[in-house]
N, C-alpha and C positions, 0 to 999 in steps of 0.2 A: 504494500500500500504506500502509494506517496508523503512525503514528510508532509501537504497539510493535511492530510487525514490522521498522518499519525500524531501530529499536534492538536487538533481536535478532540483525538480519543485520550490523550494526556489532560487536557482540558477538565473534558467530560469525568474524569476520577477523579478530579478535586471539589467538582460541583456534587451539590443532595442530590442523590439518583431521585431522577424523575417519577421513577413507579418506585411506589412501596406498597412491598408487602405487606400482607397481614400476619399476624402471629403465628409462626408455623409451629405447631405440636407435632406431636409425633406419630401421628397418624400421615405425615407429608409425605408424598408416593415419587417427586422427582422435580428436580429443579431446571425453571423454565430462562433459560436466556430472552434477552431482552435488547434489541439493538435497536437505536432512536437516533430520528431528524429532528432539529429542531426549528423552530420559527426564527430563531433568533441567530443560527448558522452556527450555535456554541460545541453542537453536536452534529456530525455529520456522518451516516449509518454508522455512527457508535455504539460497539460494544457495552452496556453498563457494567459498573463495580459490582453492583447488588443483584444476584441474580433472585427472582420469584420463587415460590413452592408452594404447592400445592395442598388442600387442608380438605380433609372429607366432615367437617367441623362448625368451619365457621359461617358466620350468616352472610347471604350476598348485601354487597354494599352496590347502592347506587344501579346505573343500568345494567341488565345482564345480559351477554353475548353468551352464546347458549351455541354451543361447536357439538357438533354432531357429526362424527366419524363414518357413521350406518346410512346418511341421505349422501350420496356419490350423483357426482355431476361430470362434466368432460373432463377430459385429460388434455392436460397444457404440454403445447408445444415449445414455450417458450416466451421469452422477453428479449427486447435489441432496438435494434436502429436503421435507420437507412443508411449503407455506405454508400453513398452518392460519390459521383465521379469527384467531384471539387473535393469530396473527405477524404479519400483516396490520393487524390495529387498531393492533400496537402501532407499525408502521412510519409508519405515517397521523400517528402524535403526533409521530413527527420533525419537524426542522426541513426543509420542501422541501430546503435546501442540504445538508445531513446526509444525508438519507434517499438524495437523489440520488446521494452520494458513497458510500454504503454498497453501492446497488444496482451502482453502476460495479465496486466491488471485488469483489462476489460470481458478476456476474455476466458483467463483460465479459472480452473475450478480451487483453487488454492484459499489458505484462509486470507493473504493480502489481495485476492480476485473480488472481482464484483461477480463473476459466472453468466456474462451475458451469451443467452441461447440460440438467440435466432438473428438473421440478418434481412435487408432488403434493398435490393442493387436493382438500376434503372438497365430494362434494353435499349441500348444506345445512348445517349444524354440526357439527363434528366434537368430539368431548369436552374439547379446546381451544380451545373459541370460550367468549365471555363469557356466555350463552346458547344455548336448544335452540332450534331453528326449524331449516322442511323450507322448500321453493320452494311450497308449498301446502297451509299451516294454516289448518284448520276451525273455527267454534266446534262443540263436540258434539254429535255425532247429525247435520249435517251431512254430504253427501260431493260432488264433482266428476267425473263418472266421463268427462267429456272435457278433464279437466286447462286446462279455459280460465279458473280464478284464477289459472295458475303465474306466478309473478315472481320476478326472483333477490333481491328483498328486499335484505336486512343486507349481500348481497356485494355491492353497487353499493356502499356505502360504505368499503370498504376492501381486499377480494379484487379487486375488477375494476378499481379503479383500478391497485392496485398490481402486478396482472398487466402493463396496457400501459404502466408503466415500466420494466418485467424488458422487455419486447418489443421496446419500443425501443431497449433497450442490447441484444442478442441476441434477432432475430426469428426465429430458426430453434430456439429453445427449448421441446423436448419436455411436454407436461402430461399427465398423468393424473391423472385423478379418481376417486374412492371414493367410495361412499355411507355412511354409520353406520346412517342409518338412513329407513323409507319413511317418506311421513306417517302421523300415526297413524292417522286415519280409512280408512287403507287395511290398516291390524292389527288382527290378530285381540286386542289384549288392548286398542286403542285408545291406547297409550300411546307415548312416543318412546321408553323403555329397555324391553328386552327384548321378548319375544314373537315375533309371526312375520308374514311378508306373506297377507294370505287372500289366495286362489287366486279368488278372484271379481275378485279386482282386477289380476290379471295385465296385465290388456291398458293401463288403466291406467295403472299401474306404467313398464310399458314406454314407453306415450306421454309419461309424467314426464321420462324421459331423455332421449327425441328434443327436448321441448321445451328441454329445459336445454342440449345440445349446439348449437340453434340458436340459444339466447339468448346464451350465450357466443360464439358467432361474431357472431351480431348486434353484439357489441364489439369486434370482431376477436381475440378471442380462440381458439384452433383447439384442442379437446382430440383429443388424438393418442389418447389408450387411455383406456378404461371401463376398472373392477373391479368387480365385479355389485354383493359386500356387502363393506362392509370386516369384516373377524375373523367370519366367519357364523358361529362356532361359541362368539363369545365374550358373554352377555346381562347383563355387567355393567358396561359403560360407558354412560354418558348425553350420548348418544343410542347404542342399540346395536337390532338384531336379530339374531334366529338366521334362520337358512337353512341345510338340510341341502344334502344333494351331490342329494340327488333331487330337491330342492325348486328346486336353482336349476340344475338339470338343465332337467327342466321347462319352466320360467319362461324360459331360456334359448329352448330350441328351441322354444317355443308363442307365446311373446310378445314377450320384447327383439329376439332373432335378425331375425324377419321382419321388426319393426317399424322396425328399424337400415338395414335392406334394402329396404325400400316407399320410406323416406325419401333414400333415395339417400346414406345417411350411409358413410364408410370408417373410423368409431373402429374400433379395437381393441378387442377383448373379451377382459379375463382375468378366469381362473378363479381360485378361492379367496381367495387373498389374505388369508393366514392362517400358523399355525407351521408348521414343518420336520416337525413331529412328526405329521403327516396328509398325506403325499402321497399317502396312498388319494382322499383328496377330489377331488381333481384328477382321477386317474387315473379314478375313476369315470364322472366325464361325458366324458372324451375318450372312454370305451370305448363311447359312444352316439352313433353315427354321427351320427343328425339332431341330437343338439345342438354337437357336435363342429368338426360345417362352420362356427360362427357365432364359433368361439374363436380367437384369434390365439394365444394360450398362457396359464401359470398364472405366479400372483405368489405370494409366499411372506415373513416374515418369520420371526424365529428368539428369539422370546421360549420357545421349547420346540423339542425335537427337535435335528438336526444337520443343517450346512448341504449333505450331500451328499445329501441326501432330493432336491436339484433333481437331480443325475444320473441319480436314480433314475427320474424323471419326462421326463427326457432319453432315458433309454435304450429306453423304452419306447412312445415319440412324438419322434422328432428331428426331425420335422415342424413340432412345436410349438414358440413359444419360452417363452423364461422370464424371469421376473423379479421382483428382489427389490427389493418395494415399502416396506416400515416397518421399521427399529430402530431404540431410542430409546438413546444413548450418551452418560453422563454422568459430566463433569470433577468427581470429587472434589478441593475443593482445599487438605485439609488432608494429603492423602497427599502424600510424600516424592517419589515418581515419578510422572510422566506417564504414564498409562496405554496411549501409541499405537501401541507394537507388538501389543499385545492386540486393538485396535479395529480395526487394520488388518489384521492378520492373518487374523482372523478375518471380516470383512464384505468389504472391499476388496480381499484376497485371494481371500477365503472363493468367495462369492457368483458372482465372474466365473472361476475357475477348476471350478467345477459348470454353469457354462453361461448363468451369469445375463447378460443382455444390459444390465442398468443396474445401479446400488447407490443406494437412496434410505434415509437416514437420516429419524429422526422430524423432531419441530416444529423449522420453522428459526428462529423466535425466541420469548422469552417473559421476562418480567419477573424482576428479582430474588426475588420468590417465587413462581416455576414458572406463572404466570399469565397471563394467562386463561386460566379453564376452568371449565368446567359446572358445577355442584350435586352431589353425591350421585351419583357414579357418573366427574366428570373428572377428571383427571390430577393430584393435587398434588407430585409430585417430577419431573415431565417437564420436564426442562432444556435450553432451545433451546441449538443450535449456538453461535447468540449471544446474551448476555442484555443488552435493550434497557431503560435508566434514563433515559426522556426521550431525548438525542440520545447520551448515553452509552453507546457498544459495549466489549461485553468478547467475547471470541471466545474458543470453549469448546472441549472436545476435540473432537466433533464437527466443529467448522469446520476443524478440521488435518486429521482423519481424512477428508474429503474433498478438502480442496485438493491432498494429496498426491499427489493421481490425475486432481482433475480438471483440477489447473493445465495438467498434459501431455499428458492420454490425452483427446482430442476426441472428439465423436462423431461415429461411423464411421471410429473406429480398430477393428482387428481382435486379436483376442488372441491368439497366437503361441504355439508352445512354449518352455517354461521348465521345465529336468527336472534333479534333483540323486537322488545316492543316496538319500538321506533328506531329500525336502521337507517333511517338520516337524520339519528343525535348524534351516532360514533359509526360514521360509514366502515365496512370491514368487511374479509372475507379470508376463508380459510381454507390448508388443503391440508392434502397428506401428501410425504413425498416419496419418492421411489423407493429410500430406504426406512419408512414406515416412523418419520417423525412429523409434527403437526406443528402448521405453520399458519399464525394470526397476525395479521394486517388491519393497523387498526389506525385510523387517521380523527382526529380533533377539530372539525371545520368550524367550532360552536366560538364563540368569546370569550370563554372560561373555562378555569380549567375540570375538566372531569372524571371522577373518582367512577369505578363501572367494575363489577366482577366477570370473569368470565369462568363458564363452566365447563364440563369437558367429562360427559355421563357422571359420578355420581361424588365427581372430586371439584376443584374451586379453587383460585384463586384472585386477589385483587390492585389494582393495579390506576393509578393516577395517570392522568395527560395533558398537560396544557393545552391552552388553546394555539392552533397552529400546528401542533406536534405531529408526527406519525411516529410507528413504534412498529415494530415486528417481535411476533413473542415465538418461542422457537422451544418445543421441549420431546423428548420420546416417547 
């Protein structure tokens, strides 16, 4: 762990631990770690001194979080980030020793690791890369209709590499990919922002991906899940397309589906991948049998809408899964408080209690002024997780807001019940994790501080939080 984390956690042992226990007799069956955020940035996933225990005894104090190991929900894939091309370049400027040291703490499973699980990299440029470029740009008037120019270009230079040092710290680490946008020569307005895929190019299109999935293995790189368009309904990022629900309905069952299928490929296919505030979209093409079969589930972010639109989408196909691919979260830091019961409550929370099987935050890094990114149409206040100045890391709210979960909750930990009278006094959620220890997340969005027990079948213990705080309680 970095010296200011570890000046933090030296901090944090001089200060009253946060949560106290209650009197533990001796009836106490095991002692619950306790690692906390705090509002005030004094604590940052900090270990506490004091660890909890458990009491089959004492009375519950204050609201009761009531974990219930027997109600079983999905299994999580994961927590992570977008490596966007610009976070990628900027890693490459590291020093090898640095860059190495940064990937170990992001990515390994170690106790100075954070254990981030899952990733999510753009096909072609994503509106944080330094430049637009597809796997197969024309000059004009030009077309390839057997996609044999494709090359991964620009990502040989710092996506692919920096993919197989994520690999070999954590080879069992999840990727999904996005597209922003086709090449242009396969749009109808010719251009990389906005417009739409012609339908003449479907087939195409769809050979575009097969080749890119095998070129990326060709690296040993494995992508676990496709997302057909990234924001198909959004035509103002550069690179961007539109894509209706019909359109990649369609394109789904005529052309990607088979073509994923002929090739003997097993990605993932998710739908939308897009705001909370349309899960008609989704909903539509599961309702069409032939393109239906080719979906593993929908993706979702929450730039619009609420995040219980994915229940919505649940309830209606539990067949399917879900997941929440992009939010961008960004550390103000001239505000007074930490923002991360907010961030956490609401995504980290949010996301895997409506069913979401991962939580991926936007770019995972980007220069002191939100950079790299495109022309006329990228990102200028998209603030990576961490902001990279040469070998210099600052670790942003984003980077807490994930570690908080992913330091503990592995993938193929399963999420458990977690039930209080009122789960939006102390939003939370809980799992088990693959080696069968139980993991609570428990965030303070209220303006006081609050005392609350939590249960766990027929044992108890209690535990305090300020307002602002998050806490993760961790015990076997």
């Amino acid at each position: 762990m970095s010296r200011r984390i570890s000046k933090h956690i030296a901090c944090a042992a001089m200060l009253l631990p946060m949560m106290m226990a209650a009197a533990a007799p001796r009836q106490s069956t095991a002692a619950i770690a306790v690692w906390l955020t705090s509002a005030d940035r004094s604590s940052l996933v900090a270990e506490q001194p004091a660890r909890l225990a458990f009491t089959k005894t004492a009375a519950a104090t204050g609201l009761v979080i009531d974990v219930d190991p027997s109600h079983r929900f999905q299994t999580m894939d994961g927590f992570g980030f977008a490596l966007t091309g610009g976070s990628a370049e900027l890693l490459m400027r590291m020093s090898p020793e640095h860059r190495a040291a940064l990937l170990k703490e992001m990515f390994g499973t170690a106790s100075g690791s954070i254990g981030v699980s899952y990733l999510r990299v753009s096909v072609g440029a994503s509106d944080m890369n330094s430049r637009v470029f597809t796997y197969d740009d024309l000059p004009a008037g030009e077309t390839d209709p057997e996609v044999s120019k494709f090359n991964l270009g620009p990502d040989l230079a710092d996506v692919v590499p920096v993919l197989n040092e994520i690999l070999a710290i954590n080879p069992k680490i999840s990727i999904l990919a996005s597209p922003w946008t086709a090449p242009s020569w396969m749009k109808t307005n010719n251009l990389p922002k906005g417009g739409s895929l012609d339908p003449k190019w479907y087939a195409a299109y769809a050979q575009y991906f097969v080749e890119y999935l095998r070129a990326m293995a060709s690296y040993g790189i494995t992508i676990r899940a496709l997302t057909i368009q990234n924001e198909p309904l959004n035509p103002k990022n550069t690179p961007s397309m539109v894509m209706t629900a019909n359109e990649e309905s369609t394109f789904l069952s005529d052309a990607l589906g088979p073509a994923l299928r002929k090739a003997g490929l097993k990605t993932e296919v998710v739908l939308y991948d897009h705001n909370c505030d349309r899960p008609d979209y989704p909903l539509d093409i599961l309702a069409d049998p032939k393109a239906a079969q080719y979906a593993t589930g929908s993706g979702f972010h929450l730039y619009g809408g609420t995040i219980d639109a994915m229940s919505k989408v649940h309830d209606q196909h539990p067949d399917k899964a879900l997941y929440f691919t992009e939010q961008m979260v960004v550390d103000h830091k001239n505000d007074e408080h930490f923002n991360i019961a907010e961030s956490i409550s609401r995504l980290m929370i949010g996301a895997p209690r409506n069913w979401s099987r991962n939580v991926l935050l936007w770019n995972l890094a980007a220069d002191p002024n939100f950079g790299p990114h495109t022309n006329d149409g990228g990102c200028p206040v998209c603030q990576g997780a961490i902001t990279l100045d040469g070998d210099q890391v600052t670790r942003n709210l984003a980077f807490y807001t994930v570690a908080q979960v992913s330091k503990f909750v592995r993938a193929g930990s399963v999420r458990i019940g977690s039930e209080t009278a009122d789960n939006t006094a102390l939003p939370n959620v809980a799992f088990e994790t693959p080696d069968h220890r139980t993991v609570l997340l428990v965030a303070n969005t209220g303006k006081n501080e609050q005392t609350f027990t939590v249960k766990d079948r027929k044992q108890m213990f209690t535990a305090k939080l300020r307002a602002g705080d998050v806490a993760t309680f961790v015990w076997p």
